[in-house]
C-alpha positions as CSV (number, residue, x, y, z in Angstrom):
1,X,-88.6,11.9,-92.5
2,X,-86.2,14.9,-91.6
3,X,-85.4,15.9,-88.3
4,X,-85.9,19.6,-87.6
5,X,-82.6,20.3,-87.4
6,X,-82.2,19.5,-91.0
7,X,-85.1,20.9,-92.1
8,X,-83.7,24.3,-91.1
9,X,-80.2,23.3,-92.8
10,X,-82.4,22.9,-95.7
11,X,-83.6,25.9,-95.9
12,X,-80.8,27.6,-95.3
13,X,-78.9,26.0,-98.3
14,X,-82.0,26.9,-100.4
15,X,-82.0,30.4,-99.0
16,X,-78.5,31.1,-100.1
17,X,-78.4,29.1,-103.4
18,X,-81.3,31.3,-104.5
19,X,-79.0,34.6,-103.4
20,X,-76.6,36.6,-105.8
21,X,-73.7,38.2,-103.9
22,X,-72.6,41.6,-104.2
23,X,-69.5,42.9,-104.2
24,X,-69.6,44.6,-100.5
25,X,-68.1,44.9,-97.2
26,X,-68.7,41.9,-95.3
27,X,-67.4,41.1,-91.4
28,X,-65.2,37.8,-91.2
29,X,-67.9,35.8,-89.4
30,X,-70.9,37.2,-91.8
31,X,-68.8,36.0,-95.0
32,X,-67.4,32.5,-92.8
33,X,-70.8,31.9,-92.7
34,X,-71.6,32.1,-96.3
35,X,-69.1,29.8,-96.9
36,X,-70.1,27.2,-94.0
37,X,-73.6,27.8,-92.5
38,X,-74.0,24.9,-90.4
39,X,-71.2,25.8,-88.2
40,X,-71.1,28.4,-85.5
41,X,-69.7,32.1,-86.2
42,X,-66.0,31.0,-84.7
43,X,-66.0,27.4,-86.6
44,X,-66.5,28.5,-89.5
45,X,-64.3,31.6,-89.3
46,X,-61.2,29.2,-88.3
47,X,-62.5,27.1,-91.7
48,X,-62.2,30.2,-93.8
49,X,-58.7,31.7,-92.2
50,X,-57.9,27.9,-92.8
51,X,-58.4,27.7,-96.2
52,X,-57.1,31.5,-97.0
53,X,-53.7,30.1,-95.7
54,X,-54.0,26.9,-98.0
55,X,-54.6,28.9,-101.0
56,X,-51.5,30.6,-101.2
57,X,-52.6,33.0,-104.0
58,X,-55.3,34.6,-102.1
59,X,-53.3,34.7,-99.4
60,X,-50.8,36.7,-100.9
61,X,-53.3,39.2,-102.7
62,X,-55.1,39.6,-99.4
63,X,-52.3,40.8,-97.6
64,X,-51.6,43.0,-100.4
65,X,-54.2,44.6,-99.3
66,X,-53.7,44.6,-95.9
67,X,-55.5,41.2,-94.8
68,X,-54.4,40.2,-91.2
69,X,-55.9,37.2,-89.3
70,X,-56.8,39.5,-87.2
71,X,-58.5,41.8,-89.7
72,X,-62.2,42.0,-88.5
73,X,-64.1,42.9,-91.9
74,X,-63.6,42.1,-95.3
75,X,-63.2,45.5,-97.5
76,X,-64.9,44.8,-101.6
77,X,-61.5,44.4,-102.7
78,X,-60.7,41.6,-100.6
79,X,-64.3,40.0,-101.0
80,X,-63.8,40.3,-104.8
81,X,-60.1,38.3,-104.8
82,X,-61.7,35.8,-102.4
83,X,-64.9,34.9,-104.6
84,X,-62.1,35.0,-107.6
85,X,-60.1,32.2,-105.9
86,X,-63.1,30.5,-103.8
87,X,-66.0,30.8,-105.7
88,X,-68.7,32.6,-104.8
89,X,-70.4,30.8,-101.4
């Protein structure tokens, strides 16, 4: 038996397995999330900045165009090189 908790986990993970992502303007949390949806909006945001700065490619065509950490959205561009290096979520 499954606790509630995971139940919703569940759910979640069948939720966005069943979604296709478009190319679009995302906020940083809305996309963390994507990426990590058991955590909470600032865990999994720290994740994401974490890994951007491990994967020293993206990182560099991110700031190419004009990622910051503290760069609040995401513009199509940037969503499109991080799904390129990432995968999509």
């Amino acid at each position: 038996m499954i606790s509630v908790r995971e139940f919703g986990i569940l759910l979640i993970f069948l939720y966005l397995c069943s979604m296709e992502f478009s190319i679009r303007e995302f906020g940083r949390t809305e996309l963390a999330q994507l990426y990590f949806p058991t955590l909470t909006a600032s865990s999994a945001w720290r994740k994401l900045k974490g890994w951007i700065h491990l994967n020293c490619n993206l990182e560099a065509k991110l700031q190419e165009l004009n990622y910051r950490d503290t760069t609040r959205s995401f513009t199509p561009r940037m969503v499109a090189c991080i799904f390129e290096e990432l995968g999509e979520p």
